[in-house]
C-alpha positions in Angstrom: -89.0 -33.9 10.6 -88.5 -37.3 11.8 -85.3 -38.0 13.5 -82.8 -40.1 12.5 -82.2 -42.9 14.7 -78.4 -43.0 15.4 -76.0 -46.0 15.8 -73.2 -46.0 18.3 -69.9 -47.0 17.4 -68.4 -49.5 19.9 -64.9 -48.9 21.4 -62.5 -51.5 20.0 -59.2 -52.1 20.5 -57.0 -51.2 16.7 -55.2 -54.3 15.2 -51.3 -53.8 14.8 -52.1 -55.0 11.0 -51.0 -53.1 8.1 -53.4 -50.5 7.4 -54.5 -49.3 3.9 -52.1 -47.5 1.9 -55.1 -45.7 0.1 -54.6 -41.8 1.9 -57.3 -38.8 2.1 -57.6 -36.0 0.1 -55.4 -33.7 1.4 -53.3 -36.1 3.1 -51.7 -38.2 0.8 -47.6 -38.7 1.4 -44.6 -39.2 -0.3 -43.2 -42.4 1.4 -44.4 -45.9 1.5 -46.7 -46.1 5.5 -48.0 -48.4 7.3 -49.4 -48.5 11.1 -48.2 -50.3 13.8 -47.5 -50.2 17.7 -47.7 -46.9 19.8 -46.0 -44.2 19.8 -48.0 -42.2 21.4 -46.5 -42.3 25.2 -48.7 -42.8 28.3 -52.9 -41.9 27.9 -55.7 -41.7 29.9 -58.3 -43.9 28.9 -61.8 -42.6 29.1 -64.0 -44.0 32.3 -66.6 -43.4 34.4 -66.8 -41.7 37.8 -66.3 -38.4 39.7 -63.7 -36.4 38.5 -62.4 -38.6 35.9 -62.6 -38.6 31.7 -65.8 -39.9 30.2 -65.9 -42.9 27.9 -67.4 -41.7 24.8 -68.8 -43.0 21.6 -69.6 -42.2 18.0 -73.3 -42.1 16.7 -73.9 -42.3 13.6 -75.8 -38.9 12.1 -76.7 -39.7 8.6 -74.7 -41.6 6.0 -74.8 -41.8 2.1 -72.4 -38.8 1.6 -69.5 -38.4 -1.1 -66.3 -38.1 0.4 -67.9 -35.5 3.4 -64.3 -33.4 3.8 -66.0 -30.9 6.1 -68.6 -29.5 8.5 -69.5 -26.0 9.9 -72.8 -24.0 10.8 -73.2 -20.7 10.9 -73.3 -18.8 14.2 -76.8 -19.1 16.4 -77.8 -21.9 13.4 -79.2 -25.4 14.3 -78.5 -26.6 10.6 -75.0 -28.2 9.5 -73.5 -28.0 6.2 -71.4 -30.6 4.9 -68.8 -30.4 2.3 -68.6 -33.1 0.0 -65.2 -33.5 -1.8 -66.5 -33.6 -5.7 -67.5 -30.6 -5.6 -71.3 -30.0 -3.3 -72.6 -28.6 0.0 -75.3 -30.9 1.6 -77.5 -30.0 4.6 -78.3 -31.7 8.1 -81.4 -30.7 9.4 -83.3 -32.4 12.5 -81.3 -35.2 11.7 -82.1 -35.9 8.2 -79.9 -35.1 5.1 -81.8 -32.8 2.6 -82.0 -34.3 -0.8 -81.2 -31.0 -2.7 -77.7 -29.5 -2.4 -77.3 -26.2 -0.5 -74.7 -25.7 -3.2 -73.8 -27.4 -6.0 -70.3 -26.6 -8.5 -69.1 -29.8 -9.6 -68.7 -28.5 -12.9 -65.9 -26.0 -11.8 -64.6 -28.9 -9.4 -61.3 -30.6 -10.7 -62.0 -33.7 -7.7 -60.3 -36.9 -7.0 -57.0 -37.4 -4.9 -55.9 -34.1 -2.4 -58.2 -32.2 -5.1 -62.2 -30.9 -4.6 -64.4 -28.8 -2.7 -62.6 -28.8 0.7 -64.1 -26.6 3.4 -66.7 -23.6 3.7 -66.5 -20.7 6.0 -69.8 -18.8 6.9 -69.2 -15.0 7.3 -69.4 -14.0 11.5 -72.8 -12.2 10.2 -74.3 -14.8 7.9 -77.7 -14.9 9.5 -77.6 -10.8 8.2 -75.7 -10.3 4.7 -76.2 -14.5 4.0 -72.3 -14.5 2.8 -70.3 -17.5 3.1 -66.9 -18.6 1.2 -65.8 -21.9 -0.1 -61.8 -23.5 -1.0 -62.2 -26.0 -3.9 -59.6 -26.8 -7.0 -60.2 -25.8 -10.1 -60.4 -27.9 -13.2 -56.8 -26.4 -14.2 -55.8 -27.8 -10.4 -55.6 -24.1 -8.9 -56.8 -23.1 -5.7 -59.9 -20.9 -6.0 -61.8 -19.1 -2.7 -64.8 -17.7 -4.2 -68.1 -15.8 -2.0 -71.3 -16.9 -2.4 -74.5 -15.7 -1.0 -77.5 -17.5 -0.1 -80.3 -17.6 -1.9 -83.4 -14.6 -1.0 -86.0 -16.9 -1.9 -84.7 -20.0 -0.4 -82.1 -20.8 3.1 -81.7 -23.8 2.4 -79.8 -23.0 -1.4 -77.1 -20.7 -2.3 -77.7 -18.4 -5.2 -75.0 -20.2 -7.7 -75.0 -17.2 -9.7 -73.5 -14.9 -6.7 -70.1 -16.4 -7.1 -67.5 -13.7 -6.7 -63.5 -14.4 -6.9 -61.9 -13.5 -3.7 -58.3 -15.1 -4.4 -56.5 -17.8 -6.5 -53.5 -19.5 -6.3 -51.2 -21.5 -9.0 -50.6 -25.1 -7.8 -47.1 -26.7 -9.1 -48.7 -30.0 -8.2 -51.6 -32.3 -7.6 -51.2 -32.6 -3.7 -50.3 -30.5 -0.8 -53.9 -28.0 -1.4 -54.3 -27.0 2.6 -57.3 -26.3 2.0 -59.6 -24.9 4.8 -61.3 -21.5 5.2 -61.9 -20.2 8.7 -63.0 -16.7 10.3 -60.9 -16.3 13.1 -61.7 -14.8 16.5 -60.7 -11.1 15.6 -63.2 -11.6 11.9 -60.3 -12.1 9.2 -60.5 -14.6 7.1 -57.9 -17.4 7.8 -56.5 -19.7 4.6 -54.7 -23.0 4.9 -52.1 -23.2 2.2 -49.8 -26.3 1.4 -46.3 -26.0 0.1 -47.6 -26.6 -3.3 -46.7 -30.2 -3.4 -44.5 -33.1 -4.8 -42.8 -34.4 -2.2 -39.9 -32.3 0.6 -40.8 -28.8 -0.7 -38.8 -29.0 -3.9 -39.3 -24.9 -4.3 -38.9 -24.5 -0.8 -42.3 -22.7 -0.6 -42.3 -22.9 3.1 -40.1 -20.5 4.0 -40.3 -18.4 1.2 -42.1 -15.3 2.7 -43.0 -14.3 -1.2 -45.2 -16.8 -1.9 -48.6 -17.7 -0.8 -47.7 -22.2 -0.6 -46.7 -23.3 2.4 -48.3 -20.7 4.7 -51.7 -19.6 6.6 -53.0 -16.6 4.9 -55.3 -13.8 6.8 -57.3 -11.5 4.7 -59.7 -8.8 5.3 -63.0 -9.6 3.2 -65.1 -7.0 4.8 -62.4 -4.3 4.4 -61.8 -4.1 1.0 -63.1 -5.8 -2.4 -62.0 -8.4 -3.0 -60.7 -8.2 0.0 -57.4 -5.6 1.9 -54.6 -6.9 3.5 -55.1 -6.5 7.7 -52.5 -4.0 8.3 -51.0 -5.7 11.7 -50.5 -8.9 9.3 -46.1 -9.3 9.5 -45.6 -8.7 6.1 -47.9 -6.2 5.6 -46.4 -3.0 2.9 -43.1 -5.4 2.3 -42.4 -5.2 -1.4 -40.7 -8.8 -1.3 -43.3 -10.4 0.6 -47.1 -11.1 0.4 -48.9 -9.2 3.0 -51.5 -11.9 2.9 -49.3 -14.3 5.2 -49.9 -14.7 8.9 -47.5 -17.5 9.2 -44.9 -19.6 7.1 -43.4 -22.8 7.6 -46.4 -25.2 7.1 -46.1 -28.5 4.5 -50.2 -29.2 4.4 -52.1 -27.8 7.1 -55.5 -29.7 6.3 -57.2 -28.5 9.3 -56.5 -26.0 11.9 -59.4 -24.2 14.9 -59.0 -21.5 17.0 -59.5 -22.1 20.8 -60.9 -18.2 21.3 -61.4 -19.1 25.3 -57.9 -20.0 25.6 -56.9 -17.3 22.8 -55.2 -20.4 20.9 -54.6 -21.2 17.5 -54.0 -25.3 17.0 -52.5 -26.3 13.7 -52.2 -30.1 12.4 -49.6 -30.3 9.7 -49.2 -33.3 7.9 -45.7 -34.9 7.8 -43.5 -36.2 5.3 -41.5 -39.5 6.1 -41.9 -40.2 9.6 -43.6 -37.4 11.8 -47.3 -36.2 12.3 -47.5 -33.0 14.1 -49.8 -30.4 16.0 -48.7 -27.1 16.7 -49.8 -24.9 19.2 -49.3 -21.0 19.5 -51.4 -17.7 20.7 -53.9 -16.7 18.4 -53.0 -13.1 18.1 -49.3 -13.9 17.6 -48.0 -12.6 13.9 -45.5 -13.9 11.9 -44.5 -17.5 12.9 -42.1 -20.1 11.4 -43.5 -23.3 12.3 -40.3 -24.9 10.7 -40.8 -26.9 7.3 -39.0 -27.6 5.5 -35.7 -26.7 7.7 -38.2 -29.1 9.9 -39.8 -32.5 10.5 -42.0 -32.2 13.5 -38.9 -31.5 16.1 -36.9 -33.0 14.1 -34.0 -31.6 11.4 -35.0 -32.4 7.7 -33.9 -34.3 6.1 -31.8 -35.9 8.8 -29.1 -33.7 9.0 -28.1 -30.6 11.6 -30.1 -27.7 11.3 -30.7 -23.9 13.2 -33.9 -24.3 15.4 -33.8 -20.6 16.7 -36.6 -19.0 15.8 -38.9 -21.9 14.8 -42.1 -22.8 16.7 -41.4 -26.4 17.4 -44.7 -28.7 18.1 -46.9 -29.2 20.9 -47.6 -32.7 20.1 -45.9 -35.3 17.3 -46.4 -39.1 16.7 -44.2 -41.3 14.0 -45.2 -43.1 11.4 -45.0 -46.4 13.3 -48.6 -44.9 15.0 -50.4 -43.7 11.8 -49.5 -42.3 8.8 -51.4 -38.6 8.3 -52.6 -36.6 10.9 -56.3 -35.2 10.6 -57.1 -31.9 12.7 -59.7 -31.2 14.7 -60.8 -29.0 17.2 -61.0 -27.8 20.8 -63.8 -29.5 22.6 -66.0 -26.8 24.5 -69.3 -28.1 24.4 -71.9 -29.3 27.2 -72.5 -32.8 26.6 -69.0 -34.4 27.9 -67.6 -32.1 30.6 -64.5 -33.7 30.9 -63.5 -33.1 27.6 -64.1 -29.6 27.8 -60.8 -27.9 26.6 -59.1 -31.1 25.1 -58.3 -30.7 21.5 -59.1 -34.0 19.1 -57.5 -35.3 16.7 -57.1 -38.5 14.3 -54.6 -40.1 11.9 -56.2 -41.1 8.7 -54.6 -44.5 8.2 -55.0 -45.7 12.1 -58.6 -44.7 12.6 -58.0 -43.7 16.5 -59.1 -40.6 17.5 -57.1 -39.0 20.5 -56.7 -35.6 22.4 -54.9 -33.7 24.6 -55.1 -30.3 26.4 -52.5 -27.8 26.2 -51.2 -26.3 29.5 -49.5 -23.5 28.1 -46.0 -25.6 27.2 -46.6 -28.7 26.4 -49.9 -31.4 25.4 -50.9 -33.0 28.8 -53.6 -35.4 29.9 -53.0 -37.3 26.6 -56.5 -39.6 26.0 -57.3 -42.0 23.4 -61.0 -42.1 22.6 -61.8 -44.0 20.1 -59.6 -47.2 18.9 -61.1 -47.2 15.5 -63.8 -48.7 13.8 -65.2 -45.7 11.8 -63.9 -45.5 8.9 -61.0 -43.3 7.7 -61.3 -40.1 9.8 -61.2 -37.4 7.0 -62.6 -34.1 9.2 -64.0 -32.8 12.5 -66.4 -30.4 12.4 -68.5 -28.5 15.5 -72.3 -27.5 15.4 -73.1 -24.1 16.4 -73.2 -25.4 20.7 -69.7 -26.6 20.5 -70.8 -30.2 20.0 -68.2 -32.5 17.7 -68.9 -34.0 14.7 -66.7 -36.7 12.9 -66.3 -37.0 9.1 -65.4 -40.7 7.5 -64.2 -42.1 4.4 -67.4 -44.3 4.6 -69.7 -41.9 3.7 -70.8 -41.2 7.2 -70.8 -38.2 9.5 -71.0 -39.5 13.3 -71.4 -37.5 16.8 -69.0 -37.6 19.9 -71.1 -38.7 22.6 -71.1 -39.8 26.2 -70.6 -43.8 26.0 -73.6 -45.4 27.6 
């Protein structure tokens, strides 16, 4: 197929002026934001020459989309598939965006706000059993992850009438949906779950070990039907907890990646009234408080004194004088920008930089900011299947980190 010329975003420096209050699904908060001077502490910017970061820049893929909320490829696959928010899977190949949905459910979609289709996870052995799982809301506002299977006559559509249940959960409220789906390292499924909603945790779903809001879940789809609990989860076999959890204390984990050379699990929770933060932990480690709502990034909530011990504290946080919503990416470990390689990116929705760090085993070091702005609203990262980075906008647009020119 012909390929898609693609246009470069230029580096530009981010005006100090108010940004717009309008917030991405997923990512909305309780509290009146706006953007304004750093916070951020001292960065690298990106250059040229021996030994030092690489100026890089976005080109644009393909444009046109509704609300892209995702990107993922299955192993050893050239294609990507992006998830549109209302409620659709679209397909990049050689450049071009295929006019007929690789899956289409907007009918069971309940989409507009923090609400949709948001994320699809492609079984470690798609290319054999053709399996693949999608988050979305359902027109009551519930979570739903269903399976799917691709289509025997077709690869480029999913069989629509394959959908199977795997697990739903009751929403108290319109926001705060988590919402991604990703197989880890070790094969489990992983599930992003928000608190549930409203704003502070009213229910105080985040350290409530009995319920599934405010948590990432890890399941077993191949070891059971729907699916079995994994039996090394914490919680596994206690009567007054859900075996499903792998970790509590999370307010609206939008996105989170596994790093599996590093054996790290990076998680980008979005704050309440002042801090954004990115968390940091070993993958294999079970059973993690990562604080809210006892916690505000490092910081007591609502204000007052509170008992740290036992809480995983961030890596990485940034106040709302520097953004608004923090948008997860991913660990960089592709070939076309070696200095990058193990940094992980991320963005804040409201601010339109994109920035990363890499994790030395304590803290975020060689802090860099890549991109001022000038994409868009920065709603998702996603990664092809040779580690290359994608970037998903408000403006209908999915772009490519590159090496700047």
């Amino acid at each position: 197929m012909r390929q898609r010329p693609v246009r470069a975003i230029p580096r530009r420096r981010r005006s100090h002026a108010p940004c717009s209050r309008a917030l991405a699904p997923a990512l909305a908060l309780t509290a009146t934001l706006a953007c304004g001077d750093s916070m951020f502490g001292p960065r690298t910017r990106p250059g040229n020459g021996n030994g030092e970061p690489q100026a890089v820049r976005l080109a644009e893929v393909v444009s046109g989309l509704a609300s892209p909320v995702h990107l993922a490829a299955p192993p050893g696959d050239t294609r990507l598939f992006v998830v549109e928010q209302p409620g659709r899977i679209r397909i990049i190949e050689d450049g071009e965006l295929l006019p007929t949905p690789f899956l289409d459910i907007v009918s069971k979609v309940g989409s507009g706000g923090e609400r949709g289709l948001l994320s699809v996870a492609f079984h470690p052995d798609y290319a054999s059993n053709g399996r693949f799982y999608v988050n979305y809301t359902d027109r009551s506002g519930d979570t739903r992850i269903e399976q799917y299977t691709v289509s025997a006559a077709d690869p480029n559509r999913a069989d629509e009438a394959s959908a199977k249940l795997i697990l739903a959960v009751e929403q108290p409220y319109a926001n705060h949906n988590g919402g991604l789906l990703l197989f880890g390292p070790d094969g489990m499924l992983y599930v992003g779950m928000g608190d549930g909603g409203s704003g502070g945790d009213p229910h105080g779903h985040g350290q409530n070990e009995g319920t599934l809001l405010g948590a990432l879940l890890r399941i077993d789809v191949d070891g059971g039907d729907p699916y079995a609990i994994p039996p090394d989860n914490p919680y596994a076999g206690e009567s007054a907890a859900r075996g499903e959890i792998w970790a509590i204390g999370l307010r609206n984990p939008w996105r989170f990646a596994f790093d599996p050379p590093a054996n790290r699990l990076y998680i980008a929770d979005v704050g309440q009234n002042r801090y954004e933060e990115v968390n940091v932990a070993a993958a294999d480690a079970p059973g993690l408080n990562y604080g809210w709502n006892i916690m505000e990034g490092a910081h007591c909530y609502p204000g007052g004194s509170c008992d740290r011990d036992g809480l995983v504290l961030p890596a990485l946080e940034y106040t709302h004088d520097d953004g608004c919503s923090v948008t997860g990416g991913l660990v960089y470990r592709g070939a076309a920008i070696p200095s990058l390689v193990g940094h992980y990116l991320y963005a804040d929705y409201c601010a339109g930089w994109i920035r990363s760090f890499r994790y030395d085993g304590t803290a975020a070091a060689d802090r860099r900011e890549l991109i001022a702005g000038g994409a868009g609203s920065i709603l998702s990262f996603g990664q092809d299947a040779a580690g290359e980075v994608y970037v998903l906008s408000s403006n209908g647009r999915v772009y490519r980190i590159e090496p700047a020119e």
